[in-house]
C-alpha positions in Angstrom: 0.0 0.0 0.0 3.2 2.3 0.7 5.1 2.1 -2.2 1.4 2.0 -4.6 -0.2 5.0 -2.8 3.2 7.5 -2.6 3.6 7.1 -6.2 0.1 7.7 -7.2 -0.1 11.1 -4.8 3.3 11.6 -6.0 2.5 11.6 -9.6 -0.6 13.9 -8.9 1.2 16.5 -7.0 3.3 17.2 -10.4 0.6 17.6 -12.6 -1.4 19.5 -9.9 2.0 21.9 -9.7 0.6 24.7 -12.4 -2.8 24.7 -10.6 -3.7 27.4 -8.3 -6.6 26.6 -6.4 -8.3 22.8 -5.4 -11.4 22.1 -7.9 -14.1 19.5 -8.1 -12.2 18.6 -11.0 -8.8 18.2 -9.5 -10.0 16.7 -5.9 -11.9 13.8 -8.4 -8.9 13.1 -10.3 -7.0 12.7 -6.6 -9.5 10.8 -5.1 -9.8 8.3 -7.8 -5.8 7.7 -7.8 -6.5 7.2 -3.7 -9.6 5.0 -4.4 -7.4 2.7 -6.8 -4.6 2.8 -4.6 -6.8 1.4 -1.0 -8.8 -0.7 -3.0 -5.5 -2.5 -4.4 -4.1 -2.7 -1.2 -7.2 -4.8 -0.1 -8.4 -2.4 2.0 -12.5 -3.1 2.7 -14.7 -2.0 0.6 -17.0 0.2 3.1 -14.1 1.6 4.9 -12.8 2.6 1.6 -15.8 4.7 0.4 -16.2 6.6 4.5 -12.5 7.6 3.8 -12.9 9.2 -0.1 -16.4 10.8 1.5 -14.2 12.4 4.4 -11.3 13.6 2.5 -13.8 14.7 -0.3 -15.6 16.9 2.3 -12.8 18.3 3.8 -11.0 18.9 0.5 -14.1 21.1 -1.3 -13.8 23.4 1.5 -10.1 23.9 1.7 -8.3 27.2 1.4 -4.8 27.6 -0.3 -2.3 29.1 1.0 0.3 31.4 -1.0 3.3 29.1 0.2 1.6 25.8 -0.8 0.1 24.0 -4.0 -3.3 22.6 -4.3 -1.6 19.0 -4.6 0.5 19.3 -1.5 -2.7 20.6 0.6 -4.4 17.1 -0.6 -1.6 15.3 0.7 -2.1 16.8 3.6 -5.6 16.3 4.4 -4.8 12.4 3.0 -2.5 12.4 5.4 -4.8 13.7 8.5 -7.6 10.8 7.4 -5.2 8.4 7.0 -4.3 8.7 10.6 -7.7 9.3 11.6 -9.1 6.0 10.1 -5.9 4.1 11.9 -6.9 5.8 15.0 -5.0 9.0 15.6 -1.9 9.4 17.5 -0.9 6.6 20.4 -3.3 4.5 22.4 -1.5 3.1 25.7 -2.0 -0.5 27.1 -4.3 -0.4 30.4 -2.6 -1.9 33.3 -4.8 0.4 35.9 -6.2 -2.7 38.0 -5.4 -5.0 41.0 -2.4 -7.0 40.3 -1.9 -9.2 38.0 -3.8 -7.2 34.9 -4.4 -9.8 32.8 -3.9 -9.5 29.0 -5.8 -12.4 27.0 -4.3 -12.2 22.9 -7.0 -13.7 21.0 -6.6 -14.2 16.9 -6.1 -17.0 14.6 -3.1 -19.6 14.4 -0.2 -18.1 12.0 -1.3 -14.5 13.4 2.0 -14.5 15.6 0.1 -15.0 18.6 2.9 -16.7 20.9 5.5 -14.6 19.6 3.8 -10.8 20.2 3.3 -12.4 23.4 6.4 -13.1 24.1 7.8 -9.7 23.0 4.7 -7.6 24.8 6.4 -8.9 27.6 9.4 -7.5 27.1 8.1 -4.3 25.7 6.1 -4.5 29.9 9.2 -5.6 31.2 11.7 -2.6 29.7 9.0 -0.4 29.1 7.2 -0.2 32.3 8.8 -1.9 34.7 6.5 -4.9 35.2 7.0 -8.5 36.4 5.2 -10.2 33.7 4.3 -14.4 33.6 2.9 -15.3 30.7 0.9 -19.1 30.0 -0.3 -20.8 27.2 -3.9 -22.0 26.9 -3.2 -23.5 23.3 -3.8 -27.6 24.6 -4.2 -28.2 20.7 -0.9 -27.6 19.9 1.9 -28.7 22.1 4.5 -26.9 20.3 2.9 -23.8 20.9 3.3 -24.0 24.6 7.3 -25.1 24.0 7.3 -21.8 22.1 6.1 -19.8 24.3 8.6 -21.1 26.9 11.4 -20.6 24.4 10.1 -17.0 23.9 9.6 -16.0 26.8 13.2 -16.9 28.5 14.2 -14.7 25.3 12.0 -11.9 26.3 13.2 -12.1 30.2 9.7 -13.0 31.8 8.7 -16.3 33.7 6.4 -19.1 31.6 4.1 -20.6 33.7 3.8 -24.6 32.3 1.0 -25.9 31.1 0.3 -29.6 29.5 -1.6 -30.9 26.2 -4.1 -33.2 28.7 -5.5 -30.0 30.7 -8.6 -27.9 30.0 -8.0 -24.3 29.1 -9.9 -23.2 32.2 -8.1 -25.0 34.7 -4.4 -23.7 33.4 -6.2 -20.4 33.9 -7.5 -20.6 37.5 -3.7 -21.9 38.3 -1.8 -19.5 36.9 -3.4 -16.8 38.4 -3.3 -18.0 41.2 0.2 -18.1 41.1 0.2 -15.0 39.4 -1.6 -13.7 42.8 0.7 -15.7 45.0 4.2 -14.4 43.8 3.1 -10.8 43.0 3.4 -10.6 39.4 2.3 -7.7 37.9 1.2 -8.8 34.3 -0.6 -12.1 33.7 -0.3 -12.4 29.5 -2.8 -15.2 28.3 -1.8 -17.2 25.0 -5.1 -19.0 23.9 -5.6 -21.7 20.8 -5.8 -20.2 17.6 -7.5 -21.8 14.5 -6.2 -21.8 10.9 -10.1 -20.7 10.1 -12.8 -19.7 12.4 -15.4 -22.1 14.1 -17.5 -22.3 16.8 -15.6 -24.8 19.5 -12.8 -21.8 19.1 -15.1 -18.8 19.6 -16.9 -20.6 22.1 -13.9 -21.6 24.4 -12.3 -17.8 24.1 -15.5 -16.7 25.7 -15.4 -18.8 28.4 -11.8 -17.6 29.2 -12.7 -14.2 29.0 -15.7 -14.7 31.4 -13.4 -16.5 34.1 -10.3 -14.6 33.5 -11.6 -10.8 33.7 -9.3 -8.9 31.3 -7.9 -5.7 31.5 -6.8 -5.8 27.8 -8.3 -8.4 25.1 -6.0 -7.7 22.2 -6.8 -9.1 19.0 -3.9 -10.2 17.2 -3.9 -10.0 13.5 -1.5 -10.6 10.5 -1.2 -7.5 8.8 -0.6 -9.2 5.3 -4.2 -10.9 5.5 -6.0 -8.2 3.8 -9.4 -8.6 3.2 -9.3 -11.8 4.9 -8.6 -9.6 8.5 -11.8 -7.9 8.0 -13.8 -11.3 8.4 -11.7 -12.2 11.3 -12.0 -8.7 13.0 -15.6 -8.9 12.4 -15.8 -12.7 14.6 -14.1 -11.7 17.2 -15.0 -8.5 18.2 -18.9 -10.0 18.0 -17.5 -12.6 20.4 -15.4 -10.7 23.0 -15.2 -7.5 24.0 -12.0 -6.0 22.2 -10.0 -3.3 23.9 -6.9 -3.2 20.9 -5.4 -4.6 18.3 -1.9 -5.7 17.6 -0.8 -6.0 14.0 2.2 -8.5 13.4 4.3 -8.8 10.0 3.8 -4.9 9.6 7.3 -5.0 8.4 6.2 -7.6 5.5 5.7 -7.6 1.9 2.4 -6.6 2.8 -0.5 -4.7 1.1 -1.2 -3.1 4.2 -5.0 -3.3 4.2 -5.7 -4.6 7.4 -3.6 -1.5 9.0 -6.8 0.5 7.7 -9.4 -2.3 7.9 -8.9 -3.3 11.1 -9.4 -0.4 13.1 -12.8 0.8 11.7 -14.2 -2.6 11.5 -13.2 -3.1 15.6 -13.4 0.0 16.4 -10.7 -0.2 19.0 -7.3 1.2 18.7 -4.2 -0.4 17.1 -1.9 -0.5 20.5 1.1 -2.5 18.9 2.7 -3.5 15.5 5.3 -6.0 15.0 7.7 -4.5 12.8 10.6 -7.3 12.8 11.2 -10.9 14.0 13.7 -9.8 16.9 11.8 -10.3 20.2 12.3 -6.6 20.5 10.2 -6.0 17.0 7.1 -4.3 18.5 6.0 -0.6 18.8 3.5 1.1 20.6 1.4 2.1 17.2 1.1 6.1 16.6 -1.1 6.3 13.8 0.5 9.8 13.0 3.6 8.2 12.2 2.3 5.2 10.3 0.6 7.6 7.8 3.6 9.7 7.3 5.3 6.1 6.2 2.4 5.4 4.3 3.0 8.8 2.0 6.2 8.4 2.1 7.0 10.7 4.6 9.5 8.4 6.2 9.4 8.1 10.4 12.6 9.9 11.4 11.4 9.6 15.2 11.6 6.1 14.7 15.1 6.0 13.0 16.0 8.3 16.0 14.6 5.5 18.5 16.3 2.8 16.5 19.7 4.5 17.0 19.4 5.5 20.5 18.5 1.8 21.6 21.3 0.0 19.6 23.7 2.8 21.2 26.1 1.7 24.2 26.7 5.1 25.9 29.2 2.7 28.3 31.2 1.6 25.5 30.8 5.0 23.5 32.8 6.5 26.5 35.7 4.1 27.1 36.1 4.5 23.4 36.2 8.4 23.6 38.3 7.7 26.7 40.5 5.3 24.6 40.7 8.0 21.8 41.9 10.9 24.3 44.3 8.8 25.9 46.2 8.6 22.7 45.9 5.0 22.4 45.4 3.9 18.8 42.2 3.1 17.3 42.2 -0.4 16.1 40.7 -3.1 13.9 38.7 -4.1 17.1 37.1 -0.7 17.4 36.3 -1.2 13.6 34.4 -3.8 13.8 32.5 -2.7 16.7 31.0 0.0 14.6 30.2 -2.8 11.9 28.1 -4.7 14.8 26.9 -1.5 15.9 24.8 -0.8 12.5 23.8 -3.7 12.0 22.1 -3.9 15.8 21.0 -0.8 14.5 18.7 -2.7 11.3 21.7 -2.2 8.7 21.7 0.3 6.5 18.5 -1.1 4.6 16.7 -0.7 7.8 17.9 2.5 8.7 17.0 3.9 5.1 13.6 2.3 5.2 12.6 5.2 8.3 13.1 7.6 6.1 11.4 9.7 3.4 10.5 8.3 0.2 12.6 10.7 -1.8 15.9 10.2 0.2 15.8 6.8 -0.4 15.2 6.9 -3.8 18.4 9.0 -4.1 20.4 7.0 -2.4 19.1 3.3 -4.5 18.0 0.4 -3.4 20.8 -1.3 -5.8 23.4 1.5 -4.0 22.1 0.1 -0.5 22.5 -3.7 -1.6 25.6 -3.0 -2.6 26.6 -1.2 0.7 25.3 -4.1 2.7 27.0 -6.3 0.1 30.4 -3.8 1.1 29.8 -4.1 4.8 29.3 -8.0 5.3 32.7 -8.3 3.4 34.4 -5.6 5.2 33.4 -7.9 8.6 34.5 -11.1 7.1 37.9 -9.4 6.1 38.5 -8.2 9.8 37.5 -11.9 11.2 40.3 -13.6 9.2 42.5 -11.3 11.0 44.7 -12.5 13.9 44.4 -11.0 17.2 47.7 -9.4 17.2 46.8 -7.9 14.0 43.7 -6.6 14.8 45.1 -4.8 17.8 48.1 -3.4 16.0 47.3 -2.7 13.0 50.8 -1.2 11.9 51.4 -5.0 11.3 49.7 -4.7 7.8 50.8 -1.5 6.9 54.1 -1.7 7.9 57.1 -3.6 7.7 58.1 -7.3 5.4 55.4 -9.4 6.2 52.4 -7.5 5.4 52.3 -8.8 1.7 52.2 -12.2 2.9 49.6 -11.5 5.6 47.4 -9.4 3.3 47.2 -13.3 0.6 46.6 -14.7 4.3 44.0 -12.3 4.9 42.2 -12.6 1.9 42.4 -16.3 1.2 40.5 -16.4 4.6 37.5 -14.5 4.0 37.8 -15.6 0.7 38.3 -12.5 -1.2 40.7 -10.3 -3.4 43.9 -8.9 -2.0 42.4 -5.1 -3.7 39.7 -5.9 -1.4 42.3 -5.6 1.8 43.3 -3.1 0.4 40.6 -1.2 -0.3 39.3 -2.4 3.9 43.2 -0.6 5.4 42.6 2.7 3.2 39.1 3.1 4.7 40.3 2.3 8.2 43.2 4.3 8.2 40.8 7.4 6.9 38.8 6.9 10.1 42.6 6.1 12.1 43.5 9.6 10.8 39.8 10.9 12.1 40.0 10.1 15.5 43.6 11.2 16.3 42.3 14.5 15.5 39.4 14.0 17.8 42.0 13.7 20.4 42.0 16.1 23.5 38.5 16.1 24.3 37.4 16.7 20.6 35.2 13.3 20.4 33.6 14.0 23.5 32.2 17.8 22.2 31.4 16.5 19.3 28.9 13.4 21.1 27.7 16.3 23.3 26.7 18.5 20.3 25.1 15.2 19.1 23.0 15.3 22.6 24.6 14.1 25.2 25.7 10.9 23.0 22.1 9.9 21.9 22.1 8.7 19.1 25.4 8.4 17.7 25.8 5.7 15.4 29.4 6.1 14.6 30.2 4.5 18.5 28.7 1.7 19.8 30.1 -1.8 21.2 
């Protein structure tokens, strides 16, 4: 839906460029490139037609201003329904109860269930300081409750066991007891999931949800179902009584339908989206923010976040300290700045936060390549020895360093040019930090914000 709908607005703010003022003329020709581009993406019909009947509306009666065109003013009122229809700005998760507020996440096998639980616990855990337990009431599946155990170590939370020969409602009643018993502050609920609906799994979700008492009932869905979430959205929330939604696979090959579907057909808030397959891939939703990446906008507070939480401010200061002390910077360093950007999503992921236009100046081959240039840069430093990757004069200096550099290379299975090519780019950024010595790399972090967010230094 992205990539479909930023071109087609694209494409209509040139031709709308000579224009001075928004007509019923231009506003149809707009709203039919919008119309084509929702429908495409599989958004639902109905929600479809409220949205062009919105933006029509507000468009008609739209003024111009001198600094703007008519086509960038459409954009923008596109923009403002697009993240009205999603829900509008950030919805927080509800934990305002009696310990433990218990979560149940409802939706249909292949959703993600087990995994977004997994990593809503550690989003709880990290974000709000909560002692989470989650259980599985999937008796259908026994892999599913090996899962979750596996995910939730990963996620740092406790797994309370549960076996293939109970009944959904007793594993309930005992872990929240124990939930009760050991002060936990989050009880999350993984219940059975169905590759289609049917009545034995709306049936027994109910049941839960009577004896269990939510605070949050959060419907998981799979963001590349398209039309196909609509029908789901529209069985459970007759069933239970939703209070969010939680799109997984945001980060897909996705039409992105459901992202608009969803939330009108519900008509509770999107709270989360899983946006990678790291157990730290979920974000509190901001509708705002998803529209701008819709148009093509980009999200440069998310790069920002991205950055600031691969950053080690611990290890960004011994290396300053390192730097200052006069010590050399060495092939170690290096290649702690190669793990540091990739933490950080690689450059692929960084570029995909941002706006539409910068990243079509930059190329996706030109990022392949880069990627392509990085991976072999980290091979080349591996097949180094540890004495040569702490004194690095060894390979620019001295008799040996020809028959070290066919070493090198035969290692990581590469050309000699390509060494080459590795020491000139690492003694550029040698040469860089001896002039940041004498405090100079530590101004320049603190001009950065206090060392937020610099990419350059990491672990």
């Amino acid at each position: 839906m992205a990539s479909n709908l930023t071109e087609r607005l694209s494409r209509l703010v040139k031709t709308m460029r000579g224009q001075s003022r928004i007509t019923e003329s231009n506003v149809q020709d707009m709203l039919r490139e919008v119309r084509m581009a929702l429908l495409e993406a599989d958004v639902a019909l109905p929600v479809v037609r409220d949205f062009i009947a919105r933006v029509k509306d507000k468009a008609l009666g739209q003024e111009v201003v001198s600094s703007l065109t008519p086509g960038q003013v459409l954009v923008s009122i596109v923009q403002k329904e697009l993240s009205a229809t999603m829900g509008e700005g950030v919805s927080d998760i509800n934990l305002a109860t009696q310990p433990p507020a218990v979560i149940l996440m409802a939706g249909l096998q292949g959703a993600g269930k087990t995994t977004t639980t997994a990593k809503l616990a550690k989003h709880l855990i990290e974000k709000r300081k909560k002692k989470v337990l989650t259980v599985s009431a999937d008796v259908y599946r026994p892999a599913a409750i090996e899962q979750l155990k596996t995910v939730t170590a990963q996620a740092g939370a406790e797994w309370f066991p549960s076996a293939p020969d109970q009944k959904p409602a007793e594993i309930a009643a005992a872990a929240i007891d124990h939930a009760r018993r050991h002060y936990f502050d989050v009880l999350l609920v993984d219940t059975a999931g169905r590759l289609a609906i049917d009545e034995a799994l709306m049936a027994e979700i109910k049941a839960l949800h009577a004896q269990l008492k939510p605070v949050e009932t959060l419907f998981v869905v799979d963001a590349m179902q398209g039309q196909d979430a609509v029908n789901t959205a529209k069985a459970f929330k007759d069933t239970l009584p939703l209070t969010g939604v939680v799109l997984t696979k945001l980060d897909g090959d996705s039409r992105g339908g459901a992202a608009l579907s969803v939330r009108q057909i519900t008509g509770v808030p999107i709270k989360f989206a899983g946006v990678s397959e790291k157990i730290d891939g979920l974000e509190v939703f901001d509708a705002d923010r998803h529209a701008g990446r819709v148009l093509g906008m980009g999200d440069i507070v998310a790069l920002v976040e991205e950055v600031q939480k691969g950053v080690d401010i611990e290890a960004a200061q011994k290396l300053a300290e390192k730097v200052k002390s006069g010590a050399e910077f060495d092939f170690n360093d290096f290649l702690s700045q190669i793990s540091q950007m990739k933490k950080m999503g690689g450059l692929s992921g960084l570029m995909d936060k941002l706006p539409t236009e910068l990243a079509a100046k930059a190329g996706q081959a030109d990022m392949d390549k880069a990627e392509r240039d990085v991976r072999r840069m980290e091979g080349i430093i591996s097949a180094m020895t540890a004495k040569e990757r702490r004194q690095p004069a060894l390979l620019m200096d001295g008799k040996s360093k020809a028959s070290r550099k066919r070493r090198i290379a035969q290692g990581a299975g590469v050309q000699i040019q390509d060494v080459n090519r590795l020491l000139n780019q690492f003694e550029q950024m040698q040469t860089m930090m001896k002039k940041m010595k004498g405090g100079g790399l530590m101004k320049m972090m603190k001009r950065m914000g206090g060392m937020k967010g610099l990419p350059g230094l990491g672990r």
